[in-house]
PyMOL Python script that loads the backbone (N, CA, C, O; Angstrom):
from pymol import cmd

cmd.read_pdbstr("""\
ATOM      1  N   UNK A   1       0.845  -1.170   0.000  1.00  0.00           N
ATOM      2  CA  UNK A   1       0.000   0.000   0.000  1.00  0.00           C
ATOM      3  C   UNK A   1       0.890   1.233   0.000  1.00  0.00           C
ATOM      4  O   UNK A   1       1.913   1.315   0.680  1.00  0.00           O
ATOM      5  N   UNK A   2       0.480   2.097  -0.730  1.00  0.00           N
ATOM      6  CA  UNK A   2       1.088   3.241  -0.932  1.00  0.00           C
ATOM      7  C   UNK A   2       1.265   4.254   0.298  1.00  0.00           C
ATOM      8  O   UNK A   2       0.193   4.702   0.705  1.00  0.00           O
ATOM      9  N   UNK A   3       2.570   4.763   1.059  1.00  0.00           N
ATOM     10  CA  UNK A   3       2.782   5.352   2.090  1.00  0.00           C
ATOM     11  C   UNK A   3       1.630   6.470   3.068  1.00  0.00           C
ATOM     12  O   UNK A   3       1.329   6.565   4.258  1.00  0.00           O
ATOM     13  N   UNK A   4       1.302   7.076   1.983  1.00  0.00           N
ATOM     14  CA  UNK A   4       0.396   8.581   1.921  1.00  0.00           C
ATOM     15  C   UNK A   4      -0.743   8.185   2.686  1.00  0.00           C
ATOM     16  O   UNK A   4      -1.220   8.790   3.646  1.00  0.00           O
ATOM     17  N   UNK A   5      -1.459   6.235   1.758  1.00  0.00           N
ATOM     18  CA  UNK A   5      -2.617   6.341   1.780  1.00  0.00           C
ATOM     19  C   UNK A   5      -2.879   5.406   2.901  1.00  0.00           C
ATOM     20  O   UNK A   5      -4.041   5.116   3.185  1.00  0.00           O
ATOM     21  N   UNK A   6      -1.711   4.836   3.661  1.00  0.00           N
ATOM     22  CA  UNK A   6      -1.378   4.324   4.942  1.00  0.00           C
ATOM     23  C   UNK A   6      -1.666   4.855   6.288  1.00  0.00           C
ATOM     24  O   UNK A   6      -2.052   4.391   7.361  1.00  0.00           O
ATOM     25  N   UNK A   7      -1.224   6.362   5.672  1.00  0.00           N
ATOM     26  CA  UNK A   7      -0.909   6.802   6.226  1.00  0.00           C
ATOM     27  C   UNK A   7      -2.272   7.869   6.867  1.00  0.00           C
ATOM     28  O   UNK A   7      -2.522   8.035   8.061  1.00  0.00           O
ATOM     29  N   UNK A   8      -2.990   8.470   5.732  1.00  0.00           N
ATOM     30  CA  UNK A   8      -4.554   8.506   5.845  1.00  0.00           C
ATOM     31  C   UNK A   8      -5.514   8.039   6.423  1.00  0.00           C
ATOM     32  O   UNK A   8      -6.496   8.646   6.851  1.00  0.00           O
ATOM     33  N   UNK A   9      -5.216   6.622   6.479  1.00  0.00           N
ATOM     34  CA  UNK A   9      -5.834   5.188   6.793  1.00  0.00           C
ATOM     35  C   UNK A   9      -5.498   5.245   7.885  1.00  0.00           C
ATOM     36  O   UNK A   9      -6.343   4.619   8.525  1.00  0.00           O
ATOM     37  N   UNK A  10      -4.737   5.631   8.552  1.00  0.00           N
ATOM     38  CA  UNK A  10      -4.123   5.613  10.256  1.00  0.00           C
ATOM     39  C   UNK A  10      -5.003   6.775  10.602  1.00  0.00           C
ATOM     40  O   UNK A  10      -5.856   6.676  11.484  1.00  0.00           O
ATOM     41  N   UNK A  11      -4.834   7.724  10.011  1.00  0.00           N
ATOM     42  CA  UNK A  11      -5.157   8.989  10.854  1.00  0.00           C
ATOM     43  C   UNK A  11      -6.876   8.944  10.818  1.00  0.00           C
ATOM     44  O   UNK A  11      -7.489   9.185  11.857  1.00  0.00           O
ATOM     45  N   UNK A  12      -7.480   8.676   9.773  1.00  0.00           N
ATOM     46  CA  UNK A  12      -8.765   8.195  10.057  1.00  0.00           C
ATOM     47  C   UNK A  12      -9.789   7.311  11.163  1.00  0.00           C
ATOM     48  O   UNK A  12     -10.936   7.458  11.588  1.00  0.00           O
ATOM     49  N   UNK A  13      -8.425   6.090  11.407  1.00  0.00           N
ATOM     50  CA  UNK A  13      -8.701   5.180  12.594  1.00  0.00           C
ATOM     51  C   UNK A  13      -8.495   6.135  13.611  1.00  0.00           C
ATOM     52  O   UNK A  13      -9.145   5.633  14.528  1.00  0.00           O
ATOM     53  N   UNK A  14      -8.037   7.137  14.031  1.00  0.00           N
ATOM     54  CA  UNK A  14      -7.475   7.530  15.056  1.00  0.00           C
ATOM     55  C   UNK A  14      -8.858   8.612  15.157  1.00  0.00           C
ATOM     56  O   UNK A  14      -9.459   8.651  16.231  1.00  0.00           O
ATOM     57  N   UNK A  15      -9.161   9.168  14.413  1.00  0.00           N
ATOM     58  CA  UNK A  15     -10.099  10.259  14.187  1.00  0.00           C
ATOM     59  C   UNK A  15     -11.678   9.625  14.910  1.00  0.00           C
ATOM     60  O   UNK A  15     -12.524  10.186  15.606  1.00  0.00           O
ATOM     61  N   UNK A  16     -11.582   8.251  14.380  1.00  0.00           N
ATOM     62  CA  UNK A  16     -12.381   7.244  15.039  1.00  0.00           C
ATOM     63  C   UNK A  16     -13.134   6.926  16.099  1.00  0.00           C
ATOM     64  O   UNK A  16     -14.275   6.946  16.561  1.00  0.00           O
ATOM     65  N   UNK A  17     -11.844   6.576  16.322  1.00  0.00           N
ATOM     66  CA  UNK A  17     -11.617   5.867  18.090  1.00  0.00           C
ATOM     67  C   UNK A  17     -11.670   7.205  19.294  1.00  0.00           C
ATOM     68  O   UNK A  17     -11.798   7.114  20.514  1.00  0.00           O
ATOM     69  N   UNK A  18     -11.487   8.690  18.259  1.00  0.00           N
ATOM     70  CA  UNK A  18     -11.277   9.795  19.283  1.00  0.00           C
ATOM     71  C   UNK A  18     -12.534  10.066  19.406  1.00  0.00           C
ATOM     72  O   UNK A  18     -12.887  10.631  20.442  1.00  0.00           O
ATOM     73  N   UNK A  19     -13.601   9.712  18.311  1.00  0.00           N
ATOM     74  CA  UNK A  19     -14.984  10.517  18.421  1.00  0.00           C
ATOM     75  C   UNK A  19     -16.107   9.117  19.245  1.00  0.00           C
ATOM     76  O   UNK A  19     -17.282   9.152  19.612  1.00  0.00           O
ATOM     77  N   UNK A  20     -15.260   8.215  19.272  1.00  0.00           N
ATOM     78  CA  UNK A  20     -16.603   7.020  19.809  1.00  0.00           C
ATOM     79  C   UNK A  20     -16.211   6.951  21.373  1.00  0.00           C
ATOM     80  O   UNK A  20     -16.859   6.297  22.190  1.00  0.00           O
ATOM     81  N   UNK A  21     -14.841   7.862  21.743  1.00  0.00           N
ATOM     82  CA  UNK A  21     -14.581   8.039  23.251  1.00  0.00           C
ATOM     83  C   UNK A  21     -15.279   8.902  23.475  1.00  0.00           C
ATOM     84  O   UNK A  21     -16.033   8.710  24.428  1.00  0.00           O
ATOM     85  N   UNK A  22     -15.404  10.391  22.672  1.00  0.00           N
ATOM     86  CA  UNK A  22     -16.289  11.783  22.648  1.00  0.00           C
ATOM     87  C   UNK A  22     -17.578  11.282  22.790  1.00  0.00           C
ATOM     88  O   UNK A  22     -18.050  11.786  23.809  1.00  0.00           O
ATOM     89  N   UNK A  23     -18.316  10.589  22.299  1.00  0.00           N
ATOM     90  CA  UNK A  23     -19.778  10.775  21.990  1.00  0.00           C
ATOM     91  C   UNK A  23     -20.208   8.667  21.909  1.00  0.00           C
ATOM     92  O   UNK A  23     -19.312   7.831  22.028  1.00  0.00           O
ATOM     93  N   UNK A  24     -21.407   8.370  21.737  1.00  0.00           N
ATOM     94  CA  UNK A  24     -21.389   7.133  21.661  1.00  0.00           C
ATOM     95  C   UNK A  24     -21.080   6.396  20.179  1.00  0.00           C
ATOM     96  O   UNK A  24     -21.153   7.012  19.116  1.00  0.00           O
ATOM     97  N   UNK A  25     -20.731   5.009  20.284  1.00  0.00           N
ATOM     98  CA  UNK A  25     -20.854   4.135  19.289  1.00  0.00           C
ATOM     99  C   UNK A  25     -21.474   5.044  17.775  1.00  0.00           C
ATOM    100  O   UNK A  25     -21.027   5.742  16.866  1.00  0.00           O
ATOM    101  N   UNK A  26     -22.770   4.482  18.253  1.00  0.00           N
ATOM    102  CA  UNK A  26     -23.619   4.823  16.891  1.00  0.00           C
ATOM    103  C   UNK A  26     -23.331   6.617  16.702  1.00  0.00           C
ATOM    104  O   UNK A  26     -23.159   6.931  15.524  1.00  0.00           O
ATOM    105  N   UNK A  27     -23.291   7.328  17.314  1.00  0.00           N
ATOM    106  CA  UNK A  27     -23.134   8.648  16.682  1.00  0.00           C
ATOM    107  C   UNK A  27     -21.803   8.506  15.456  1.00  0.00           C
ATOM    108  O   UNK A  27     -21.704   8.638  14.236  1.00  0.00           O
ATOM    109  N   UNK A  28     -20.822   8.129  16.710  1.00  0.00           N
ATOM    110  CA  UNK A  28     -19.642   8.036  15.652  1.00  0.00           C
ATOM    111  C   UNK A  28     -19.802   7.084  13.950  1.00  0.00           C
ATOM    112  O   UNK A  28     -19.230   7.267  12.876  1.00  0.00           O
ATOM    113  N   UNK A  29     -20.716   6.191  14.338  1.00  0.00           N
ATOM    114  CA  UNK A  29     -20.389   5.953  12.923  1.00  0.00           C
ATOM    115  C   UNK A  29     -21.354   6.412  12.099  1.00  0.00           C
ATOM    116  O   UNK A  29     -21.074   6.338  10.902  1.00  0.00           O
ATOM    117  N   UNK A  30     -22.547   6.925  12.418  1.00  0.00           N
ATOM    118  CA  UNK A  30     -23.633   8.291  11.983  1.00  0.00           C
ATOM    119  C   UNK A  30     -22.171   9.512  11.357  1.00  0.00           C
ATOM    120  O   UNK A  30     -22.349  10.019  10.249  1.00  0.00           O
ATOM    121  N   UNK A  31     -21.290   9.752  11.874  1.00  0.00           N
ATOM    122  CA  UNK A  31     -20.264  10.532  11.135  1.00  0.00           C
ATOM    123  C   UNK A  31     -19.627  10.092  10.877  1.00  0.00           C
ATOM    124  O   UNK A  31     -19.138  10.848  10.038  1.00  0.00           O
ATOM    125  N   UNK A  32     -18.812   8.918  10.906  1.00  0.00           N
ATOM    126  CA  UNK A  32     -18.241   8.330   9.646  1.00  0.00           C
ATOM    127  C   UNK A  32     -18.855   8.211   8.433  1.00  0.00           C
ATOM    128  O   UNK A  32     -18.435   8.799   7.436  1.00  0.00           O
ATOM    129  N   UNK A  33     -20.033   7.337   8.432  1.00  0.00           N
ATOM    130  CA  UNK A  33     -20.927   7.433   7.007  1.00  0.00           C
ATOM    131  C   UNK A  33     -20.917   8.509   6.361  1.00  0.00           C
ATOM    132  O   UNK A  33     -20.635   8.548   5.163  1.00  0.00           O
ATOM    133  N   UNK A  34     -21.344   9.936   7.337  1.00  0.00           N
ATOM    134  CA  UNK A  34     -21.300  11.297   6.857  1.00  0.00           C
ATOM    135  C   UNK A  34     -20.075  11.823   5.698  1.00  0.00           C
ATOM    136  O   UNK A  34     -20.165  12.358   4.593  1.00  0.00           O
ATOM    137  N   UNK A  35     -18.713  11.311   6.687  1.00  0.00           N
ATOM    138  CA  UNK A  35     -17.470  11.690   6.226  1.00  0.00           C
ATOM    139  C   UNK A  35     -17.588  10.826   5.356  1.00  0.00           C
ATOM    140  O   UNK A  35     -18.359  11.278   4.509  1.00  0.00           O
ATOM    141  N   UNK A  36     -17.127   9.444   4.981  1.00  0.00           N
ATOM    142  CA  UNK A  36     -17.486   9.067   3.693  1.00  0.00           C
ATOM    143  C   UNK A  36     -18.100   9.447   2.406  1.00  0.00           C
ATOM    144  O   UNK A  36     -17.567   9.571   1.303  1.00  0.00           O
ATOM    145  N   UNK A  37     -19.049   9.569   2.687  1.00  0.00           N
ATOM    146  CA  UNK A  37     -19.905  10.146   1.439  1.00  0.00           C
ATOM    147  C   UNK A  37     -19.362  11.525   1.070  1.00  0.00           C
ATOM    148  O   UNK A  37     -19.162  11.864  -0.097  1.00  0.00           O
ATOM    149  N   UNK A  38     -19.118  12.361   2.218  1.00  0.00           N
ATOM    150  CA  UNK A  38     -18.402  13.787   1.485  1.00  0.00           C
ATOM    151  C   UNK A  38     -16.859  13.297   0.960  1.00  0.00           C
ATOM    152  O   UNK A  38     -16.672  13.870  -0.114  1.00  0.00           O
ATOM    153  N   UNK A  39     -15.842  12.568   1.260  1.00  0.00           N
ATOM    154  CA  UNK A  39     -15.088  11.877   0.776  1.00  0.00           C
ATOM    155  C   UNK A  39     -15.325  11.468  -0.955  1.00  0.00           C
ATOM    156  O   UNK A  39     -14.657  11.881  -1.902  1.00  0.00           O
ATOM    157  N   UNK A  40     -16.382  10.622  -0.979  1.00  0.00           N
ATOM    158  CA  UNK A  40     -16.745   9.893  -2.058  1.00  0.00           C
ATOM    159  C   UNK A  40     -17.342  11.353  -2.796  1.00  0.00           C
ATOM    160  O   UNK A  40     -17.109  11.310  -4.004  1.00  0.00           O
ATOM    161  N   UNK A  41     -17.849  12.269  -2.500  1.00  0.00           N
ATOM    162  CA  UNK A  41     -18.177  13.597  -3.917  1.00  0.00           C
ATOM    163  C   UNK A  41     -16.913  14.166  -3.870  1.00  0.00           C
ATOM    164  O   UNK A  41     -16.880  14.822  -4.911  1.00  0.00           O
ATOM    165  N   UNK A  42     -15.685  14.344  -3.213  1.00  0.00           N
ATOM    166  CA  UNK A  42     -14.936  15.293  -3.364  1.00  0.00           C
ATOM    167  C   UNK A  42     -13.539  14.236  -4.618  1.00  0.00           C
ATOM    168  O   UNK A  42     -12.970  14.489  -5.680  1.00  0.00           O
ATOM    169  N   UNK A  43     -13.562  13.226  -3.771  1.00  0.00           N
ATOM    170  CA  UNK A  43     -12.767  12.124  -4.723  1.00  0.00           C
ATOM    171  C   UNK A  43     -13.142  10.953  -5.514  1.00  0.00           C
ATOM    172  O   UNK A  43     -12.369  10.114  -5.978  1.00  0.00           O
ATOM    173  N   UNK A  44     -14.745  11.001  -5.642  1.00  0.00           N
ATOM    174  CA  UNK A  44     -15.008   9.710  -6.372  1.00  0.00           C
ATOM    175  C   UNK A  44     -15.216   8.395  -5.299  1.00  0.00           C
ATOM    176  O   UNK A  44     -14.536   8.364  -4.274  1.00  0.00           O
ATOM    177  N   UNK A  45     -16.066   7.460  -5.561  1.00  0.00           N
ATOM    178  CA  UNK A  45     -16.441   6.615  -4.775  1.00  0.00           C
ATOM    179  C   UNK A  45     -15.149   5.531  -4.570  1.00  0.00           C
ATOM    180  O   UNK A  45     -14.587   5.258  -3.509  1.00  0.00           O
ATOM    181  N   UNK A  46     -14.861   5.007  -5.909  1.00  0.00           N
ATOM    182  CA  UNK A  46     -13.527   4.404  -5.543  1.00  0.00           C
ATOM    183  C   UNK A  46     -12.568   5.027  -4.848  1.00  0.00           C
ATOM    184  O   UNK A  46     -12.078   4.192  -4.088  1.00  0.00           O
ATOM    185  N   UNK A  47     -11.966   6.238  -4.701  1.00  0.00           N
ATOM    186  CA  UNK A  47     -11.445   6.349  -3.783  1.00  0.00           C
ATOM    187  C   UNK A  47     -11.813   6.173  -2.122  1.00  0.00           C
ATOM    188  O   UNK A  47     -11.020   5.814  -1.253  1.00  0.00           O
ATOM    189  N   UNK A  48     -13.144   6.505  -1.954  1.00  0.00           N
ATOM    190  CA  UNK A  48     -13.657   6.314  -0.750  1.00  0.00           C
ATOM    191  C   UNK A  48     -13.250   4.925  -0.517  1.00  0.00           C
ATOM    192  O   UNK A  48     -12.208   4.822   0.131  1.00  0.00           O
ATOM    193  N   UNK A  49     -13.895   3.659  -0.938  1.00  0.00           N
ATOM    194  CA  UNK A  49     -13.956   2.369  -1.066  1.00  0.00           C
ATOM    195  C   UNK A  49     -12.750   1.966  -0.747  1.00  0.00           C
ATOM    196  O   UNK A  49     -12.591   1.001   0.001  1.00  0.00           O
ATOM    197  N   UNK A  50     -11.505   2.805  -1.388  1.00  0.00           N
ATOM    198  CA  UNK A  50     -10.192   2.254  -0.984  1.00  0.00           C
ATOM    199  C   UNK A  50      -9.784   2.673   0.570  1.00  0.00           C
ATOM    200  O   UNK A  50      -9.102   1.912   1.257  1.00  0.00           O
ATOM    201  N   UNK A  51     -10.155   3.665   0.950  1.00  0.00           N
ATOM    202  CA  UNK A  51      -9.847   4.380   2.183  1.00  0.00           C
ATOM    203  C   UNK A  51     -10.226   3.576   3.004  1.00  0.00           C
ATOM    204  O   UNK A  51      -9.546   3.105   3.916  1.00  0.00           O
ATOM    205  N   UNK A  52     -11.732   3.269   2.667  1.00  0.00           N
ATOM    206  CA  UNK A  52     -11.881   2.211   3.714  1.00  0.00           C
ATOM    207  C   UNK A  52     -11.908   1.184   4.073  1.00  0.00           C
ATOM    208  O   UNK A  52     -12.445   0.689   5.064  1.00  0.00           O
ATOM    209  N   UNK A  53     -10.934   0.491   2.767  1.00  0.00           N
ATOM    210  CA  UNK A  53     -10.631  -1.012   2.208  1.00  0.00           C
ATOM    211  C   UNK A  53      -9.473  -0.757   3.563  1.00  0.00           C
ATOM    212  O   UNK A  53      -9.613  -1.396   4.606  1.00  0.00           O
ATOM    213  N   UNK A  54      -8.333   0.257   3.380  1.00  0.00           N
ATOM    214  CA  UNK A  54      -7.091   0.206   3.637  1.00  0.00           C
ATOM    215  C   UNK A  54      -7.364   0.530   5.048  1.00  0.00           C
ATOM    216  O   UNK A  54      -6.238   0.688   5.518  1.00  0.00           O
ATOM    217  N   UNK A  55      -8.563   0.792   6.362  1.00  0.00           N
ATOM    218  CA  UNK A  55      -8.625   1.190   7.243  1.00  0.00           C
ATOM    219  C   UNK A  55      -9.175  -0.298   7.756  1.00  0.00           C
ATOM    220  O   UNK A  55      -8.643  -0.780   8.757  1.00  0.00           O
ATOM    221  N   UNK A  56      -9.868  -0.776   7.313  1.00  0.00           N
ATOM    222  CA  UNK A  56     -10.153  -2.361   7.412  1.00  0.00           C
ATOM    223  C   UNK A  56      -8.937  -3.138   7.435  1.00  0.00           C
ATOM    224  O   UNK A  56      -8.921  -3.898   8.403  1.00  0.00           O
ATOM    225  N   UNK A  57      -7.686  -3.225   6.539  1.00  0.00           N
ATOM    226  CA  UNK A  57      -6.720  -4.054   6.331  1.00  0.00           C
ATOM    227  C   UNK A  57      -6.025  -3.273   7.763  1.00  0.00           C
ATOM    228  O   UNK A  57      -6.009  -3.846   8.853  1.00  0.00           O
ATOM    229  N   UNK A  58      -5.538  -2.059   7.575  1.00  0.00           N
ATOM    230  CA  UNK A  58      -4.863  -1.855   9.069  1.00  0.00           C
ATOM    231  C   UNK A  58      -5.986  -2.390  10.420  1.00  0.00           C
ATOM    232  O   UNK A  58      -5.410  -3.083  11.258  1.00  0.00           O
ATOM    233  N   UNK A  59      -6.545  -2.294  10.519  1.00  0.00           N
ATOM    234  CA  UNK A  59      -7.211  -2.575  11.162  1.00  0.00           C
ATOM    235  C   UNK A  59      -7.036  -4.355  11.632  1.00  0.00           C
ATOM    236  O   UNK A  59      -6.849  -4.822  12.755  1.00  0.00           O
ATOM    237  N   UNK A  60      -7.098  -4.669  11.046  1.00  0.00           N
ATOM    238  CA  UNK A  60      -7.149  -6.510  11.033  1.00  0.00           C
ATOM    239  C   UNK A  60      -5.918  -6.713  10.950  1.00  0.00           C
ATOM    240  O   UNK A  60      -5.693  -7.782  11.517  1.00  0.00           O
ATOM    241  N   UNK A  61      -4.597  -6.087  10.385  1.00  0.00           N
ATOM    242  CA  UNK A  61      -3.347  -6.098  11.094  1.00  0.00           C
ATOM    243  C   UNK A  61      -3.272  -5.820  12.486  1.00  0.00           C
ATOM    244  O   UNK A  61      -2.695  -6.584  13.260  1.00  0.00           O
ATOM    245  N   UNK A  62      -3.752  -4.908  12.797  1.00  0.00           N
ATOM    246  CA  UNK A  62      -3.676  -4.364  14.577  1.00  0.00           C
ATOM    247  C   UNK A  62      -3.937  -5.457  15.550  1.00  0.00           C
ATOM    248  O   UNK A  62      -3.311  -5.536  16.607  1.00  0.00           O
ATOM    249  N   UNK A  63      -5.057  -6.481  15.121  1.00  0.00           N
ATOM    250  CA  UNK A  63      -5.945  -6.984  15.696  1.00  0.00           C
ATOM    251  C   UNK A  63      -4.814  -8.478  15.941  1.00  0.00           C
ATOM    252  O   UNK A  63      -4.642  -8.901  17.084  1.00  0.00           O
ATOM    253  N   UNK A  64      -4.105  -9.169  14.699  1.00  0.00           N
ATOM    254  CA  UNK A  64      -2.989 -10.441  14.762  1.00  0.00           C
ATOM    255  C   UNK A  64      -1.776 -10.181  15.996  1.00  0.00           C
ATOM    256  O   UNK A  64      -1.156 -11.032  16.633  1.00  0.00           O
ATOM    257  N   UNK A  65      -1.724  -9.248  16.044  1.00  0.00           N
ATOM    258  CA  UNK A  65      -0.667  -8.865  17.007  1.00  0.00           C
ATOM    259  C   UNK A  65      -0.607  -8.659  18.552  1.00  0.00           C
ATOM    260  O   UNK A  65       0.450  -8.329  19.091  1.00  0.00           O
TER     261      UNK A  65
END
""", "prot")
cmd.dss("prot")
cmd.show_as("cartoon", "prot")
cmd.util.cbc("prot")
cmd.orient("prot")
């Protein structure tokens, strides 16, 4: 995976985990969906799709360890 988009993919998880400590579960992902979709008009859906392909794969790396 390309450094940048690793690297995106981190800071997103982190953006995450900061708003489902802030507020509950379901809100947070009520704004993730949000952020997504503005994601997906500003760059196209495939890009979205990858963002959150590559936040899934870090993710399930985190998890083997």
């Amino acid at each position: 995976m390309d450094y940048m988009r690793e690297c995106e993919a981190r800071e997103w998880i982190t953006r995450y985990r900061k708003k489902t400590r802030e507020t509950s579960k379901g809100e947070a992902m009520d704004w993730w969906a949000k952020t997504l979709l503005d994601i997906a008009k500003k760059r196209g859906q495939a890009s979205a799709d990858q963002l959150r392909d590559n936040m899934n794969r870090l993710k399930n790396v985190n998890r083997q360890f």
